[in-house]
C-alpha positions as CSV (number, residue, x, y, z in Angstrom):
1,X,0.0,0.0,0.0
2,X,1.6,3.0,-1.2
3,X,1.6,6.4,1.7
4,X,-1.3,8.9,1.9
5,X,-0.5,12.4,2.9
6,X,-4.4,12.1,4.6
7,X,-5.0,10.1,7.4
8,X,-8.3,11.2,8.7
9,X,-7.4,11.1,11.9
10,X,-7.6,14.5,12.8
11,X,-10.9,15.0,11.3
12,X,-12.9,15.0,14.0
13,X,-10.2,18.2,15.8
14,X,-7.4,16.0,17.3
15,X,-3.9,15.7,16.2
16,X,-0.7,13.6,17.5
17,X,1.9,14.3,19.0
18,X,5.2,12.0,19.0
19,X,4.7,9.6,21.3
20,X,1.3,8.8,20.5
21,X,-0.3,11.6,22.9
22,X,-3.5,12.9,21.0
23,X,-4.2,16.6,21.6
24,X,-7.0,19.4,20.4
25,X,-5.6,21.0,17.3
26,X,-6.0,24.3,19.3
27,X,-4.0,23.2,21.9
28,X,-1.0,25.6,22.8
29,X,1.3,22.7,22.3
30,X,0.2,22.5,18.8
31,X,-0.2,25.8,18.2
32,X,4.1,26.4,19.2
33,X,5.0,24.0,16.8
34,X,2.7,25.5,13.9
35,X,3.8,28.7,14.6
36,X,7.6,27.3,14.3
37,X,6.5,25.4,11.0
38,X,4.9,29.0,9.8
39,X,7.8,30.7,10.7
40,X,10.2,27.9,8.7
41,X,8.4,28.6,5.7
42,X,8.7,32.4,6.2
43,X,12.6,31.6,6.3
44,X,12.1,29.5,3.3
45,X,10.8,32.5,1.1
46,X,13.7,34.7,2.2
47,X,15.8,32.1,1.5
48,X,14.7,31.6,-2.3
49,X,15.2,35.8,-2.8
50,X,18.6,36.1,-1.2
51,X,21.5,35.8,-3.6
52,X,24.1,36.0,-0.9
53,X,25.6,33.2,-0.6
54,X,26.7,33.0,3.3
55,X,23.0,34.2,4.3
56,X,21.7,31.7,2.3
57,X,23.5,28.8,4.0
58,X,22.9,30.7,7.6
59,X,18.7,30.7,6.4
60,X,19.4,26.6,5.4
61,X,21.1,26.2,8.8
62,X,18.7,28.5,10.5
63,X,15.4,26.3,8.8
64,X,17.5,23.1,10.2
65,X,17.1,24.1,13.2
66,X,13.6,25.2,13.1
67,X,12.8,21.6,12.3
68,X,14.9,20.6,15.6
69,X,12.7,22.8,17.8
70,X,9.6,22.0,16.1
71,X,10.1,18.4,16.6
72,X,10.4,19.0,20.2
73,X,7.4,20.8,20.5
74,X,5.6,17.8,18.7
75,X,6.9,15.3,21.4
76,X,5.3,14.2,24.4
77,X,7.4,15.7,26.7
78,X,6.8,12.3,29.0
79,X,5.6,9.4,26.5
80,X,8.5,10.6,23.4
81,X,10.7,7.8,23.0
82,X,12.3,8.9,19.8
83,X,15.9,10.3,20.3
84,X,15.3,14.0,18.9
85,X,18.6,16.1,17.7
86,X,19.4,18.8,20.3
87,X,19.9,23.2,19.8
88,X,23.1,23.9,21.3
89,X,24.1,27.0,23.1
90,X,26.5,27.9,19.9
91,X,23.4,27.7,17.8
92,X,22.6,30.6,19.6
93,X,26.2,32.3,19.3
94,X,26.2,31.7,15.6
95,X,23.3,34.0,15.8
96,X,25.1,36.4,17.6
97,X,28.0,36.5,15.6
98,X,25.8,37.5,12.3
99,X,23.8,40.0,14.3
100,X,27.5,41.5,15.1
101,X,28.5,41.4,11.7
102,X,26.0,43.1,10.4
103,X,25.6,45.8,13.3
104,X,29.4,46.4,12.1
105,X,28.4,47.4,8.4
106,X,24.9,49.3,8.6
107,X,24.2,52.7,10.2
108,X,23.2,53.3,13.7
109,X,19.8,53.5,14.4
110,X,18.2,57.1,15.5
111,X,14.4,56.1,15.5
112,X,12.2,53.3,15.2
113,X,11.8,52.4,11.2
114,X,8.8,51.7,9.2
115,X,8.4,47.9,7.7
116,X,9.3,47.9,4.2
117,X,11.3,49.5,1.3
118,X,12.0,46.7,-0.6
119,X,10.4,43.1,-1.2
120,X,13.4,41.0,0.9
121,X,13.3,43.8,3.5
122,X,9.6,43.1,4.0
123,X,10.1,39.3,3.9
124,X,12.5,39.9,6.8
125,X,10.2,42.0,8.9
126,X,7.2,39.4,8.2
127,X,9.6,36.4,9.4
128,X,10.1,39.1,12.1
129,X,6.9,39.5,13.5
130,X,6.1,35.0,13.0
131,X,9.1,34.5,14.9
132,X,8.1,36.9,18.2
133,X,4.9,34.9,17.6
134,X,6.6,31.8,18.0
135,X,8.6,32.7,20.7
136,X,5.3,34.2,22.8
137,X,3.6,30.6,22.0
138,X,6.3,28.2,23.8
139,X,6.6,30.6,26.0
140,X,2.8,30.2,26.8
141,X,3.6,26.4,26.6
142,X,6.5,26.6,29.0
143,X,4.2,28.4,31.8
144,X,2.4,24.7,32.5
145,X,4.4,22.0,30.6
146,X,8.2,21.2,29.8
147,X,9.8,23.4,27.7
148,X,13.5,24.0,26.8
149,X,14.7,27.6,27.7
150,X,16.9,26.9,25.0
151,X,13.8,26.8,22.2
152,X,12.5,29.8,23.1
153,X,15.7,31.8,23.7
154,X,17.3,30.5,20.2
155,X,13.8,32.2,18.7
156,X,14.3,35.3,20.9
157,X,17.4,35.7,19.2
158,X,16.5,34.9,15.9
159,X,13.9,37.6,15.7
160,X,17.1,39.9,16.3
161,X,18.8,38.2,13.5
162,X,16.0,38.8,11.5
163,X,15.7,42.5,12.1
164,X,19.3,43.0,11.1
165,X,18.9,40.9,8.3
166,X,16.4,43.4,6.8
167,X,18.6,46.6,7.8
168,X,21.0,44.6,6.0
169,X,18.8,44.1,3.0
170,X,18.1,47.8,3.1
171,X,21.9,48.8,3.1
172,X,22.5,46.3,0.3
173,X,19.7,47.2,-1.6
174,X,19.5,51.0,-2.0
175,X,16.4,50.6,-0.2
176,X,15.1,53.5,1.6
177,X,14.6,53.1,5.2
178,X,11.9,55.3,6.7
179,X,12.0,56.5,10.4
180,X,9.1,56.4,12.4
181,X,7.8,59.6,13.0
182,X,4.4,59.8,15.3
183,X,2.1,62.5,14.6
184,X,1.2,64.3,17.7
């Protein structure tokens, strides 16, 4: 028998998690490791516009390791047998280390800036704002079940990343970055 993508299942609102644990669809659980997988294929876009080289194999690496916390989130955190790949603390630093390189080469910042300017500087924004949405879900997760700190601090910085990515962009692209100015 050859393998459905449809299992019918989860027709009926459930879904399961590895391990064999069945949970609502709406569950905060499921909702962490959607908003993960959402934010993966956000990375994926950005990924297929970037013709730099290094930050497409950082966006590759970067999606890797999506799939590493997302897997974690889809676990049982007590029934999970399955030996899942781990997110090391220098997953984190290699974040760091592009944040700083880029920091290096664009402008200081005077104000607040206004999404947009150019297509891969909105893509990065958009990954952005999925990313602090990710981060806000296992952090909702981690408030009643276990949760590595590790997950939601490599999304924490990530969304950093992300926001000097599109600085980047802007620099690199001639785009023109507008500052926030509130009307009083």
């Amino acid at each position: 028998m050859a393998f459905r993508i449809y299992t019918k299942t989860g027709d009926k609102g459930e879904t399961s998690l590895i391990g064999g644990t069945r949970l609502p669809k709406h569950h905060i659980r499921i909702e962490a490791y959607g908003t993960v997988d959402e934010l993966n294929s956000h990375i994926g876009l950005l990924r297929d516009v970037t013709q730099e080289n290094e930050t497409k194999e950082l966006l590759i690496n970067i999606q890797d390791r999506l799939f590493t916390i997302g897997s974690h989130l889809a676990a049982d955190p007590e029934k999970n047998k399955m030996q899942l790949p781990p997110i090391f603390e220098e997953d984190v630093v290699v974040l760091e280390k592009a944040i700083d390189k880029i920091d290096a080469e664009v402008p200081e910042m005077k104000s607040f800036v206004l999404p947009g300017g150019h297509a891969n500087v909105s893509y990065c924004h958009i990954a952005r704002c999925v990313c602090r949405r990710a981060e806000r879900a296992v952090l909702r997760l981690a408030e009643n079940e276990k949760v590595e700190e590790i997950h939601a601090k490599y999304l924490n910085r990530l969304s950093d990343y992300l926001f000097m990515l599109s600085r980047w962009y802007t620099l690199t692209l001639k785009a023109v970055e507008i500052p926030w100015k509130p009307k009083m």
